[in-house]
TORBAKE-454983 format. One record per residue (C-alpha): residue in one letter; x, y, z. Coordinates in steps of 0.05 Angstrom, whole numbers, plus 5000, padded with zeros to 4 digits. Each point is the difference from the previous one (the first is absolute). Layout:
N
AXYZ/...
% end
This chain:
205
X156166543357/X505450075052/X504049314970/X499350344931/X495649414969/X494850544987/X500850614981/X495650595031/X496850294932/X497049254993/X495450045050/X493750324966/X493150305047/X494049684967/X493550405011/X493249615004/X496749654941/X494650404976/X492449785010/X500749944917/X505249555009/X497149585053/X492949984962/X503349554943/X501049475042/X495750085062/X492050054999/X497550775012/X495149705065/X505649715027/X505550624994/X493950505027/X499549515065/X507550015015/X500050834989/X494550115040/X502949385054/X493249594999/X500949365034/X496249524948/X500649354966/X503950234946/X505650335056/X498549455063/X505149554980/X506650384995/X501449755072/X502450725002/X496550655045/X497450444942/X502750775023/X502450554945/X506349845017/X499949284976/X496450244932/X505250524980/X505749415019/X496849534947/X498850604955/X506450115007/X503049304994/X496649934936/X503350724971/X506149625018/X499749434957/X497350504945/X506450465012/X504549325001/X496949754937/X500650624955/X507650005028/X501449324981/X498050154932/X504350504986/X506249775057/X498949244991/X496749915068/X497550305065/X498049775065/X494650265045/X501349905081/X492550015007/X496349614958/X497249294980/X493450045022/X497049444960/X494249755040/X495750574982/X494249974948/X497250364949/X493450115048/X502949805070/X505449885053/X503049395019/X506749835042/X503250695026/X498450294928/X496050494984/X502050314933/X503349544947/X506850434987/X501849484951/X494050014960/X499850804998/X506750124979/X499349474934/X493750324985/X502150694999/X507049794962/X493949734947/X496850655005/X504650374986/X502949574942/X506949845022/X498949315002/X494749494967/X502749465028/X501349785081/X501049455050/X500049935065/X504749475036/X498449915071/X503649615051/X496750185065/X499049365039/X492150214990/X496649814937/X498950714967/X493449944992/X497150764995/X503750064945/X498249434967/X493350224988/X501450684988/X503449734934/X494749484995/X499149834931/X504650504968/X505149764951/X504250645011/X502649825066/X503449395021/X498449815070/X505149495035/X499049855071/X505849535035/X497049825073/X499649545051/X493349594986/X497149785075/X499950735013/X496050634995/X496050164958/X494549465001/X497849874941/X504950354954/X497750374943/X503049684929/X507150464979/X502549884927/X504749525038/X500249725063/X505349635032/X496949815075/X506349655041/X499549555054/X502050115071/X507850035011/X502250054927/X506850054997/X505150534971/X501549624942/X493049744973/X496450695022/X505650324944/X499149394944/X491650125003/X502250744999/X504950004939/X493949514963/X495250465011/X504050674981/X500649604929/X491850174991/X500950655031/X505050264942/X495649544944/X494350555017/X504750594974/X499050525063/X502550684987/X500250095076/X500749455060/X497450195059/X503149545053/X496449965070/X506449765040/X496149775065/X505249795057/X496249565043/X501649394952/X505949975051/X499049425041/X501550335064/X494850594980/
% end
């Protein structure tokens, strides 16, 4: 804001996604466990402290990527400074995720009927897998998942496409298998791209 790259009436406040919006992606046993903080297999393995505090930032998170995907609609894009939480399930937590903000903010854009049509590009150095299943067998949603392969999660759940790299893949073949795989992307017609822009494909990360 100060270098005047951003101007202050960009910045929006999301509030947190509604139990209605988290209960078409996430299972109702597994939301009523995280509201009520109940350490059980469905919550165990968020390698996170479950507190009310951590809830309402995920909650949060994924009324961010809600808010950021209704704006790019109608502004061309939007960003969200808190997001990308792609290891979580439909009935469980995995990887420092416990809601899928990804998954909830496609779902209610479908709700609501501004879109039919999404994908998801994702380019965390983690296979996305989370949200791979959440969009499991559903031809309305393009899942693409760009990753390093010899690394979390093992085994990976099947994406529309994945590209799995191997270790030290350089600048210049990480954008060719990038630019390929964008081709499919666009050949599925989304109406909205959610990209998950994960920094820790930096080598020094």
């Amino acid at each position: 804001v100060d270098a005047g790259d951003v101007a202050v009436d960009a910045f929006l406040a999301p509030g947190p996604a509604s139990r209605e919006a988290l209960l078409r992606v996430h299972s109702a046993e597994y939301l009523d466990d995280l509201e009520q903080l109940r350490w059980t297999l469905r919550t165990m393995n968020a390698e996170l402290p479950l507190t009310a505090d951590i809830v309402r930032a995920y909650r949060l998170a994924a009324g961010g990527t809600t808010l950021a995907a209704r704006e790019a609609l109608t502004r061309g894009f939007g960003v969200n400074l808190g997001g990308g939480f792609h290891h979580a399930y439909p009935d469980h937590a995995e990887g420092f995720c416990y809601l899928n903000d990804i998954a909830v903010a496609i779902r209610t854009l479908q709700y609501e009927g501004l879109v039919l049509r999404a994908a998801v590009v994702d380019c965390d150095v983690h296979q996305g897998n989370g949200t791979a299943r959440a969009f499991r067998d559903d031809d309305t949603v393009f899942t693409f998942s760009l990753h390093q392969q010899r690394n979390y999660p093992t085994p990976k759940e099947p994406s529309d496409l994945d590209v799995g790299l191997e270790d030290g893949t350089g600048d210049a073949e990480y954008l060719e298998r990038l630019e390929q795989a964008l081709e499919r992307v666009w050949e599925s017609a989304p109406e909205v791209v959610i990209y998950q822009a994960g920094a820790d494909t930096y080598r020094e990360d």
